[in-house]
N, C-alpha and C positions, 0 to 999 in steps of 0.2 A: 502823122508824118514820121518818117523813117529815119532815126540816127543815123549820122555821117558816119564812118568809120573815123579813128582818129588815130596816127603813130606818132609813138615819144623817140624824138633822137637828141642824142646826147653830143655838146660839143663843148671843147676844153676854151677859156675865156680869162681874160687878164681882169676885165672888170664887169662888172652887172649894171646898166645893160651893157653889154660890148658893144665898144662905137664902131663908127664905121670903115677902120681900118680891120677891124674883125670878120670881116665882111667879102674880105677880098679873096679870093680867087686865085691858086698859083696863074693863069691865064693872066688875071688881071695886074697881076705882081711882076710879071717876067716876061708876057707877051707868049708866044708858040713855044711848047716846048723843046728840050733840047731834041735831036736827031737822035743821040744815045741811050734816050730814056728807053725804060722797057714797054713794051704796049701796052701793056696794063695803068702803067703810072700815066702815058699820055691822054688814054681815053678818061681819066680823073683829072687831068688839067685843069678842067670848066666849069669845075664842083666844087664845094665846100667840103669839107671832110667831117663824118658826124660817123655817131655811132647807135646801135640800136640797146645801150646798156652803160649805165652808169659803171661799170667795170671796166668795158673799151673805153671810156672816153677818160678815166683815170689812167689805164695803162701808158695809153696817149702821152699823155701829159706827164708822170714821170720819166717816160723814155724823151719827148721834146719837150723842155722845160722852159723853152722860150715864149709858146705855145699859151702859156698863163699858171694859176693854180685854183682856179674855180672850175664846176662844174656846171653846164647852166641846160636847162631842157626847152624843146620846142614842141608842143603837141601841134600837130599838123592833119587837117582831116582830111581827106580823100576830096581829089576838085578844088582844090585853094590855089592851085595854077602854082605848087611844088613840088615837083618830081623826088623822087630817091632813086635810087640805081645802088643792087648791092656791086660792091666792086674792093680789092685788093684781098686783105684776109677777111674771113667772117667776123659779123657784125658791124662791118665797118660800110656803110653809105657816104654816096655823091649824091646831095641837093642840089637840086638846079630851079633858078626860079628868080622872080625880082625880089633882091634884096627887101626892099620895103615892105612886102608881103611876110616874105619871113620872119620878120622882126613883129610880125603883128602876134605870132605865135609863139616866140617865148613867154616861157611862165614863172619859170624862179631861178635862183642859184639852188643847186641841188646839194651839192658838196664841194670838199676843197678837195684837191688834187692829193 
């Protein structure tokens, strides 16, 4: 039988696991977004914000520091019904997916912020 592929993204987290206000969504947080957004930031609305590098997802996090000061990884393999979409600068992915799936695929606290 054939290994799944698997990708690691990286997302900035106040605690290990992150509950489930970590989970949310600017969509879920704020509803449609504004009119004035740029296209780019609205088609990232409905995503969770990750990174493909434990380096994005510290940058992250000392630029928003509300955001948490851990690092936490998800390995996700191809077919687990979670999308990525690369979107704003490089490195930086939108997850889409049910939450609860997601969460089957973190793995550790990586680093602090």
């Amino acid at each position: 039988m054939e290994d799944t592929p698997v990708r690691s993204f990286y997302r900035v987290a106040k605690r290990h696991p992150p509950d489930d206000r970590e989970y949310r969504t600017p969509q879920d947080k704020h509803g449609d977004p504004p009119a004035n957004k740029p296209d780019e930031e609205k088609r990232s609305w409905d995503g969770l914000s990750s990174f493909d590098s434990e380096e994005g997802a510290r940058a992250a996090g000392q630029q928003f520091t509300h955001l948490g000061s851990l690092i936490v990884r998800y390995d996700i393999p191809e077919g687990a019904g979670i999308t990525w979409t690369p979107s704003m600068e490089p490195g930086h992915y939108d997850l889409r997916g049910d939450k609860e799936v997601l969460k089957r695929y973190l793995t550790d606290i990586v680093a602090k912020v």
